[in-house]
Legacy VTK file of the C-alpha trace (Angstrom):
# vtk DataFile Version 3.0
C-alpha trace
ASCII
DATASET POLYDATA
POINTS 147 float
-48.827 154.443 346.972
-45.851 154.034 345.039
-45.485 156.516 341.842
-49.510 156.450 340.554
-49.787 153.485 341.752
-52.192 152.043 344.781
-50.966 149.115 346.528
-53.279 146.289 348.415
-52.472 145.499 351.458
-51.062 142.141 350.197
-49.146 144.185 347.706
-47.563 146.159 350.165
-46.617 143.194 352.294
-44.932 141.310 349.498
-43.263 144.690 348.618
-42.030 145.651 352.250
-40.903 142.226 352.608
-36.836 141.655 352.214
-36.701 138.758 349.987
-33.364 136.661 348.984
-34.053 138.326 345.155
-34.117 141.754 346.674
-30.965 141.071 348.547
-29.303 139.979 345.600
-29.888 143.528 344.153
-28.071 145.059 346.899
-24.557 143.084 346.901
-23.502 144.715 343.390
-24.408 148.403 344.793
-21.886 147.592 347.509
-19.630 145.524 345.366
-19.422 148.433 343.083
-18.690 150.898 346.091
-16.194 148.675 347.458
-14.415 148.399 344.094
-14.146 152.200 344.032
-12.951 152.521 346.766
-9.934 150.465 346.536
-9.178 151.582 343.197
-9.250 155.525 344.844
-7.123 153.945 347.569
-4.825 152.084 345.664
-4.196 155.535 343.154
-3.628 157.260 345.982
-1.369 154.939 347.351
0.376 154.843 343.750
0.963 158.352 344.049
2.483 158.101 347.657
4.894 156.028 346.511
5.991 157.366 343.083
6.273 160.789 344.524
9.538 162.858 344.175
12.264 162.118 346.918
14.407 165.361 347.012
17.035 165.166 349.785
19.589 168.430 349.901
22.929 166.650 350.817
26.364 168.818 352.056
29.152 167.139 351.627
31.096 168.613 354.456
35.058 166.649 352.964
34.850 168.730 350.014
36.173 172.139 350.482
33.966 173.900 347.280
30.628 173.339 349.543
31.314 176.705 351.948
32.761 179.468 349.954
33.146 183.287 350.859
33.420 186.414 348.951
34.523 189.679 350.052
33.314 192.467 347.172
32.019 196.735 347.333
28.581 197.280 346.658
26.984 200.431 347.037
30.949 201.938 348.099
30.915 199.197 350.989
32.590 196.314 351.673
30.669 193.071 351.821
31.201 189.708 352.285
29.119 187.049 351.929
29.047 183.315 352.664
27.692 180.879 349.823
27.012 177.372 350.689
26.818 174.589 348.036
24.831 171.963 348.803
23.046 168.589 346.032
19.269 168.028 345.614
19.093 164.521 343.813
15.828 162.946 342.693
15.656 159.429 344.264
11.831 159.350 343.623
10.042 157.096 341.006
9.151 159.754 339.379
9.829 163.412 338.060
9.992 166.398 340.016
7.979 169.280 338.387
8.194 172.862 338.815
10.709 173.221 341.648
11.805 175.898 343.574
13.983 176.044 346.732
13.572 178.183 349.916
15.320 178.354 353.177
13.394 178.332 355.679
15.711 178.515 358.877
19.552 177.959 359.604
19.957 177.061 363.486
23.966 177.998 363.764
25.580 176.018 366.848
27.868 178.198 368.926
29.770 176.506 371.938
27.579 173.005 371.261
24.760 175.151 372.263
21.623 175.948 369.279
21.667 179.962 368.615
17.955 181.077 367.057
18.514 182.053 364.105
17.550 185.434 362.183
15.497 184.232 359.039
11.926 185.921 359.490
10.647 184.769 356.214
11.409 181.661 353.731
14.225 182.924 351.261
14.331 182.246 348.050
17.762 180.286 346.322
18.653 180.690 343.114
19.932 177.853 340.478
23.454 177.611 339.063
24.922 178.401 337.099
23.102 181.502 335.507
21.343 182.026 339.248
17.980 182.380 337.664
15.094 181.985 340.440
12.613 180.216 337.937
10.799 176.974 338.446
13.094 173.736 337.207
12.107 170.064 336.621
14.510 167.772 338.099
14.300 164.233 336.460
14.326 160.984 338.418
17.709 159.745 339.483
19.146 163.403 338.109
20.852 165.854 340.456
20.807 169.696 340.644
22.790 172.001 342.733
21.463 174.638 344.492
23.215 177.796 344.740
23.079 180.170 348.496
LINES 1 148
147 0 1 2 3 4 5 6 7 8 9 10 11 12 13 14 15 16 17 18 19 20 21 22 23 24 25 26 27 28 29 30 31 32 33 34 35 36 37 38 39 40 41 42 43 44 45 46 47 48 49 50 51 52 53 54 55 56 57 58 59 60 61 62 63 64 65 66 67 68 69 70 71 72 73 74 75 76 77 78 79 80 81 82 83 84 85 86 87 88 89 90 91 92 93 94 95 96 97 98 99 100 101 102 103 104 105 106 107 108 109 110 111 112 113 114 115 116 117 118 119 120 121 122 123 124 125 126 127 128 129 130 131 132 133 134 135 136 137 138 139 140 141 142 143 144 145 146
C-alpha cells in the first residue's frame, strides 16, 4: 500500500524494481549534495585564508622597545619595566575587535628557562591614550601595543 493506494503484485514488482529512469532521479540528489558541499568547503577554505595575520614583532636594535620608569605611588617607590613591541596586519583581510593579553613571559636566567609568575592572561593597553578598548587594525596597517 502506498498512500491510499493498493498495489498488485505486478505493481509492486515494477515499483520495487530499480530501473535506469529511477536511477536517473537519484544522480541530481547527490549532485546537489556534492555541490554543497564544496561550496561549504571552499567558504570555509576562503575564510582560512583571508583571515587576519597578527604577528607581535620586538625589534631588539632599537633602544625605545625596553623602557623603565622609576615613580611614588601610594608614598612608595616603584619602578616598572614597559616593553614596546609592533602588531602588523599581514592578513587579507581586516582585523576586528582586537584586544591583546599576555599570557606568559618565560625570562632566561644563566641560558636556563625560569617559570614565570603570570597566573592569569593580562590585559595591555593601546597607545597612546592607554585605553583597554577593542580596536580594528586594517590590513597591511600596524599598531603598537603598549606593556
Amino acid at each position: 500500500m502506498i498512500g491510499n493506494r493498493q498495489l498488485s503484485a505486478a505493481q509492486w514488482e515494477r515499483w520495487s524494481q530499480p530501473s535506469s529512469a529511477s536511477c536517473l532521479t537519484i544522480i541530481p540528489c547527490w549532485a546537489g549534495s556534492a555541490v554543497r558541499f564544496f561550496t561549504v568547503a571552499l567558504l570555509w577554505l576562503g575564510k582560512l585564508f583571508s583571515r587576519p595575520r597578527l604577528p607581535l614583532l620586538f625589534d631588539g636594535a632599537d633602544d625605545g622597545y625596553l623602557s623603565e620608569s622609576t615613580h611614588y605611588e601610594n608614598k612608595h617607590l616603584v619602578t616598572r619595566k614597559y616593553l614596546r613591541g609592533s602588531l602588523t596586519n599581514r592578513g587579507l583581510s581586516n582585523a576586528q575587535d582586537c584586544r591583546i593579553y599576555v599570557a606568559s613571559i618565560q625570562p632566561i636566567t644563566n641560558g636556563s628557562v625560569v617559570k614565570d609568575r603570570i597566573h592569569d592572561a593580562r590585559h595591555i593597553s593601546w597607545p597612546p591614550n592607554n585605553t583597554f578598548e577593542a580596536r580594528d587594525i586594517p590590513r597591511g596597517v600596524a599598531s603598537s601595543p603598549t606593556s
